[in-house]
C-alpha positions as CSV (number, residue, x, y, z in Angstrom):
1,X,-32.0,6.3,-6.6
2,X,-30.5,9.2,-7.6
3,X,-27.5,9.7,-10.0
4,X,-24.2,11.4,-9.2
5,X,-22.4,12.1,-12.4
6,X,-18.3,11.7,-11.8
7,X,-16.5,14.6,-14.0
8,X,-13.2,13.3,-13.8
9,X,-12.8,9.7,-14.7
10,X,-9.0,8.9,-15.5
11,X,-8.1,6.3,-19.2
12,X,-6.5,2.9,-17.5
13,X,-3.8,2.0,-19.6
14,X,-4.0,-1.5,-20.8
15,X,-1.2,-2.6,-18.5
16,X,-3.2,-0.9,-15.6
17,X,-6.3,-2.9,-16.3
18,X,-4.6,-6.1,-16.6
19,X,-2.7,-5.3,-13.1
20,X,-6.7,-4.4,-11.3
21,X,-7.7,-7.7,-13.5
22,X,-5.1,-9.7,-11.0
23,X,-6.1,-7.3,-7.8
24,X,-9.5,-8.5,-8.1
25,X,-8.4,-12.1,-9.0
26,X,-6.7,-11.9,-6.0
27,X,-9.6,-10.5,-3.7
28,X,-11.5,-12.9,-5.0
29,X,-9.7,-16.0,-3.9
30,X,-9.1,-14.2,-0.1
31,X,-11.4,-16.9,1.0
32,X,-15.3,-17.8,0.6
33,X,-17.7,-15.1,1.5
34,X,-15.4,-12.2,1.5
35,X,-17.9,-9.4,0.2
36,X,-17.0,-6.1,2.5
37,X,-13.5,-4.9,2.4
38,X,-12.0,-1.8,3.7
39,X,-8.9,-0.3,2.2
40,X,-7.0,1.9,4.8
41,X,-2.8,3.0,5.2
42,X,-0.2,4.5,7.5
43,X,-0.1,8.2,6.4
44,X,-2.3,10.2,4.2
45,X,-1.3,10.4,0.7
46,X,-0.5,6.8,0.0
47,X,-3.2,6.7,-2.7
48,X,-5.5,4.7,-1.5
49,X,-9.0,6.6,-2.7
50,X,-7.3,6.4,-6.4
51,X,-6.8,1.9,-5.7
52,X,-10.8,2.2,-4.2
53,X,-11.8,3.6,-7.1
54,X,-9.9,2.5,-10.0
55,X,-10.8,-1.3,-8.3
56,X,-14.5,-0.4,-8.3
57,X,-14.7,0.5,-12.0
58,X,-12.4,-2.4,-12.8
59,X,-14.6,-4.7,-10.9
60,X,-18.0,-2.4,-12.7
61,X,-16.4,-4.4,-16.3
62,X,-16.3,-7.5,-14.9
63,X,-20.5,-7.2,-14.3
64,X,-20.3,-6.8,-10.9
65,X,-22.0,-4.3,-8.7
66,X,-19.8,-2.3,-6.4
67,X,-20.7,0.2,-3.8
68,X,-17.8,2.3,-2.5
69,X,-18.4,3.4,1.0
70,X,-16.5,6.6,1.7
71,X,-16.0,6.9,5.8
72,X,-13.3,10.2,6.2
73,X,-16.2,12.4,7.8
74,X,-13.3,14.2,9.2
75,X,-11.7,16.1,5.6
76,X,-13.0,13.5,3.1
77,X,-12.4,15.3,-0.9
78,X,-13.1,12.5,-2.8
79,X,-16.3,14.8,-4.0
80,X,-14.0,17.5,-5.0
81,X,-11.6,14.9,-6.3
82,X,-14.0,13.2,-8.9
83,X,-15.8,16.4,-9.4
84,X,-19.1,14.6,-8.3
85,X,-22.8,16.7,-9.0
86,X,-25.7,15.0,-9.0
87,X,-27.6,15.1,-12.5
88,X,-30.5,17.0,-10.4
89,X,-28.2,19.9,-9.5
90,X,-29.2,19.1,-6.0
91,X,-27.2,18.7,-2.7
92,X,-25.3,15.5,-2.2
93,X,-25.5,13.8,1.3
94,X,-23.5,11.6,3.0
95,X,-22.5,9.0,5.8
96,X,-22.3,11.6,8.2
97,X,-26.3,12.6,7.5
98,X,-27.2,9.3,7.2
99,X,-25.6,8.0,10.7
100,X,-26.7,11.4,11.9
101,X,-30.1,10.6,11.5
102,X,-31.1,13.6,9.3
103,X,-31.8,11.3,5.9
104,X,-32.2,7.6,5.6
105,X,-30.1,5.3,3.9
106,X,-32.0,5.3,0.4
107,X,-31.3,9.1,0.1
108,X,-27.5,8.9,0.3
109,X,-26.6,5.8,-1.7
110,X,-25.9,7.0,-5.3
111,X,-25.7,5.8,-9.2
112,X,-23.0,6.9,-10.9
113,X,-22.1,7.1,-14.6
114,X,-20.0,4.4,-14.4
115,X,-22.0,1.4,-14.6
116,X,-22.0,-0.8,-11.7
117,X,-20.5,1.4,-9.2
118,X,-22.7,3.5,-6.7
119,X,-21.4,5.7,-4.3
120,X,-21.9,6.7,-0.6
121,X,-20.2,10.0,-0.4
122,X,-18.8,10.7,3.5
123,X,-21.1,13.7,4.2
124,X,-20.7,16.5,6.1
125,X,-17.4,17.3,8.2
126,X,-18.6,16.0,12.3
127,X,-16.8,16.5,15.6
128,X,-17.4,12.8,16.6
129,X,-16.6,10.6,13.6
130,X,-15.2,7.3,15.1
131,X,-18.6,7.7,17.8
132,X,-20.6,7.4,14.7
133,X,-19.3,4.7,12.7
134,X,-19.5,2.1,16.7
135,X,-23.7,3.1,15.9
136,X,-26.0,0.1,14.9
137,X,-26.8,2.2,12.2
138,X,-23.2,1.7,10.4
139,X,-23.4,-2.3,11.0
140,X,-26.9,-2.1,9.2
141,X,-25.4,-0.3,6.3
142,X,-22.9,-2.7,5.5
143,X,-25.3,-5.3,5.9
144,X,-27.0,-3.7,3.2
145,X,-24.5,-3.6,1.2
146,X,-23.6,-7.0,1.2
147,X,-26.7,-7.8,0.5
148,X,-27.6,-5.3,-2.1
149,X,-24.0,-5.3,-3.6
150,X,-21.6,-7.8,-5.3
151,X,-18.9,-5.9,-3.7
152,X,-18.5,-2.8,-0.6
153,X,-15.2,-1.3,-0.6
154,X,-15.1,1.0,2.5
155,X,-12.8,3.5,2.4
156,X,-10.8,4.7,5.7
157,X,-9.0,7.6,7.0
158,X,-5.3,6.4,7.9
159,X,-4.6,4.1,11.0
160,X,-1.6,7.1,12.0
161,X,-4.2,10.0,11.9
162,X,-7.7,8.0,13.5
163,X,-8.5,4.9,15.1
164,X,-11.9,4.5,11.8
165,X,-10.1,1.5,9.9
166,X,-10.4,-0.9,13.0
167,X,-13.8,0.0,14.4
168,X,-15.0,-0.3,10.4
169,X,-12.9,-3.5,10.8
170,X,-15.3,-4.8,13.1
171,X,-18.3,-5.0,10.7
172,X,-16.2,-5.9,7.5
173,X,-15.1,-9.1,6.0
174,X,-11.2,-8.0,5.6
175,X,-8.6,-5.4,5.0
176,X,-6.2,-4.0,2.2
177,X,-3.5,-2.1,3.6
178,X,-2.5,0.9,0.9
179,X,1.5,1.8,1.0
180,X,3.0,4.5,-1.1
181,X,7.0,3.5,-1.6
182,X,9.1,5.6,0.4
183,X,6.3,7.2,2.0
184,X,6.3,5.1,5.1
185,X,8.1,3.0,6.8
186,X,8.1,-0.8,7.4
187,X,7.6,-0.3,11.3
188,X,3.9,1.8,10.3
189,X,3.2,-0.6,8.3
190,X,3.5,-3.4,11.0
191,X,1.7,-1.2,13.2
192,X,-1.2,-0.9,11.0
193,X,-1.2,-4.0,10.2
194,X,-1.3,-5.1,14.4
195,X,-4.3,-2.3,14.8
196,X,-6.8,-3.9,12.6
197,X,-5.5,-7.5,13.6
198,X,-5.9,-6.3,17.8
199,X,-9.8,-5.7,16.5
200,X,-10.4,-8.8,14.9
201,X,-9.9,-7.8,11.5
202,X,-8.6,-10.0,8.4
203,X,-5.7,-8.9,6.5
204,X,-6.6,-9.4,3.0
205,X,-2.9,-8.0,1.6
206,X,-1.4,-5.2,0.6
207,X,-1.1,-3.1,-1.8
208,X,2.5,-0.9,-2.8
209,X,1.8,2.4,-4.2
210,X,3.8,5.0,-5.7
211,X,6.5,2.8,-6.4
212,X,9.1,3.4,-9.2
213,X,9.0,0.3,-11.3
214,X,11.7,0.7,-14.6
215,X,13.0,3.5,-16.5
216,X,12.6,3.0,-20.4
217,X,13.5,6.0,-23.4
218,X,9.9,7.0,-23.2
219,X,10.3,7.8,-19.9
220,X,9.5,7.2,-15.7
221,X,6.7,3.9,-15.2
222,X,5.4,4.3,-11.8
223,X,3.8,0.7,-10.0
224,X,1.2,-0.3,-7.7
225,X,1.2,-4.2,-6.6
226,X,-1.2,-6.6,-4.9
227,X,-0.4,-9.5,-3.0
228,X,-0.6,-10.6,0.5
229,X,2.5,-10.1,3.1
230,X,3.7,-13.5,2.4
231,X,3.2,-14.4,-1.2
232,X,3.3,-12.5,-4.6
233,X,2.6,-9.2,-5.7
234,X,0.7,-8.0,-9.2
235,X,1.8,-4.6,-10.7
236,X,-0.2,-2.1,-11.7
237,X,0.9,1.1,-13.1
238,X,-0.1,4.8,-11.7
239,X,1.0,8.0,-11.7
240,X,2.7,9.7,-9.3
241,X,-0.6,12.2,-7.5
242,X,0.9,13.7,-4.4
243,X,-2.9,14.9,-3.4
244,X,-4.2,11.1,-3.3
245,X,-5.6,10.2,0.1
């Protein structure tokens, strides 16, 4: 397996990691067997590549394995975003050329130098996305995952832009739904929420993004909370990113 070396890797404050530290507590009590979750939202922008991926490495300390399946083969930048090159200097494939049929499934899975996490990269930019994640072959890869993998954490295009998140949701154990504060409104939400429901997928919980959570002297503290839509929520602290998908 090759190794993709990630360039820019953010410092988690310690408030940060205690916030993923009760995200993943709270995954982790969803119910028995839940292994494969995808993490999707309303509008683009709502942050939910940065949750994917600071969960993965948060989940990476606690000794588990994660693989972080990225499924925007329409304008995915999470390559660009992490500044991602393999150590080889070679070309970096992706969903799209695996489900494609050009390279099999060993040659786009990826190491990183983050221990723990492994990364499959979206791929090349295709005309028929959705077409290609309803193929056997997508079912097969998540199955591999599960069973390769303490963790897959799939990450979607948004539910407004694409109809990905619920026909991912069919081969998935549950779903996060990612909302920025003041980004979107509560009647997306819902609807988001009903799309992944109508295709038999389990709502996990949510996570609130962006949000504004106190002022103090040394400044603006931004939050991000987990819970599900009828119990509590964890904070986490982010920065405001206005490029986050």
């Amino acid at each position: 397996m090759e190794t993709v070396v990630i360039n820019q890797i953010k410092d988690q404050s310690y408030t940060m990691k205690e916030s993923l530290r009760a995200l993943k507590t709270s995954i982790s009590f969803s119910g028995k067997g839940v292994k494969s979750i995808l993490f999707t939202s309303s509008l683009p922008n709502e942050g939910k590549t940065t949750v994917v991926m600071d969960l993965a490495r948060s989940m990476a300390d606690s000794k588990k394995s994660v693989l972080v399946v990225d499924t925007d083969m329409r304008k995915s930048v999470l390559v660009g975003r992490i500044r991602a090159k393999l150590e080889s200097g070679g070309k970096i494939y992706g969903l799209s050329h695996y489900l494609s049929g050009q390279v099999s499934l060993d040659k786009v899975i990826y190491a990183t130098n983050i221990k723990g996490v492994f990364i499959l990269f979206a791929g090349h930019e295709v005309p028929n996305p959705t077409e290609l994640l309803e193929t056997e072959e997508f079912k097969e890869l998540i199955e591999f995952g599960e069973k390769n993998f303490d963790y897959v954490l799939v990450d979607t295009p948004p539910t407004g832009a694409a109809i990905d998140a619920a026909v991912v949701g069919k081969n998935v154990d549950g779903a996060v739904i990612v909302a920025a504060q003041n980004a979107t409104s509560s009647r997306a939400i819902i609807n988001t929420k009903r799309t992944l429901e109508d295709s038999g997928v389990k709502i996990l919980g949510a996570v609130l993004n962006k949000c504004r959570f106190e002022e103090s002297k040394y400044g603006h503290y931004y939050g991000n909370y987990y819970g599900n839509y009828y119990g509590n929520y964890y904070g986490n602290y982010y920065g405001r990113d206005d490029d986050e998908n």
